[in-house]
C-alpha positions in Angstrom: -7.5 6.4 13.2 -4.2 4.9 14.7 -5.7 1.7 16.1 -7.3 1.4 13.0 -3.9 1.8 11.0 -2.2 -0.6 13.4 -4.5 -3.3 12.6 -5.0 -2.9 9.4 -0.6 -3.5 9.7 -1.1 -6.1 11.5 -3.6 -8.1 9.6 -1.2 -7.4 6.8 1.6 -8.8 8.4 -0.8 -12.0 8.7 -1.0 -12.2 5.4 2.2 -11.3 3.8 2.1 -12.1 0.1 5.4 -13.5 -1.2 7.1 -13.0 -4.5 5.4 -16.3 -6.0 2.5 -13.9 -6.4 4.0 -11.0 -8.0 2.6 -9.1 -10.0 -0.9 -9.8 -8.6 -3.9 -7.1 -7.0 -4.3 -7.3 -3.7 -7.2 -8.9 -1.9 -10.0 -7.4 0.0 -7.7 -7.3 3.1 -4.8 -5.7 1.7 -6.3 -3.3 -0.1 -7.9 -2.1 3.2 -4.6 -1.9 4.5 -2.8 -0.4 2.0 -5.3 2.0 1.8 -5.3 2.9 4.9 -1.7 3.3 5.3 -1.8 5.8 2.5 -4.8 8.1 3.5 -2.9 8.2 6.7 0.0 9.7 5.2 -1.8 12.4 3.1 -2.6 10.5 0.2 -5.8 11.6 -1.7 -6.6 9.6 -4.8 -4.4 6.7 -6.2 -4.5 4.7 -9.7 -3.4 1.1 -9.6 -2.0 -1.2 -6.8 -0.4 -4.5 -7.3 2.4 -6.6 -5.6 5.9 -6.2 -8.0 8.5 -8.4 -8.4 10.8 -6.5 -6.3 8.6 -7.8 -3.0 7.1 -4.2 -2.9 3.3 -2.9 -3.1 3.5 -0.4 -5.6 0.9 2.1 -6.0 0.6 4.1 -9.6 -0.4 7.9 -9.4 -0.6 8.6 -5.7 -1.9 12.2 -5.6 -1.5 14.7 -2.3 -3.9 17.5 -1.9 -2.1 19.9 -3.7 -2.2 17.6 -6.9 0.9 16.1 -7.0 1.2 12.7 -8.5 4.0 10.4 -7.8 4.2 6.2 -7.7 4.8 4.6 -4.3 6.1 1.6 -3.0 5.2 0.0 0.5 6.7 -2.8 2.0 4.2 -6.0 3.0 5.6 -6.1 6.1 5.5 -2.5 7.4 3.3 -0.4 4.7 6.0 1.7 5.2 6.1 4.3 2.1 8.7 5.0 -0.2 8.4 7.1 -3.1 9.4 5.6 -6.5 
């Protein structure tokens, strides 16, 4: 699960969107990645993902086991997670 993680990060990184396509879903690719990064850190179920115009992936309804729903943003670069 880890390498798998690491290069789903790393293809990422590869293909960094910028902010001239805000506002946009993300391709096969990303989505893999960004899913990815988000099952890995005890996501369940998520609504909508699209690049914002702060230079963020943000992710609508991301749900944990226990059914709690929050919005996310990861960074391009990282997928690191931060919690709107």
């Amino acid at each position: 699960m880890r390498r798998l993680l690491l290069a789903a990060v790393s293809l990422t990184i590869a293909i960094l969107p910028t902010a001239a396509f805000a506002g946009r879903a993300p391709n096969a690719d990303e989505r893999a990645a960004i899913e990815a990064a988000l099952k890995a850190a005890g996501y369940v179920t998520w609504e909508g993902i699209e690049y914002d115009d702060d230079g963020y992936w943000e992710v609508d309804d991301a749900r944990k086991p226990d059914g709690r729903e929050i919005d996310l943003h990861l960074d391009p670069a990282t997928l690191a997670i931060t919690e709107d």
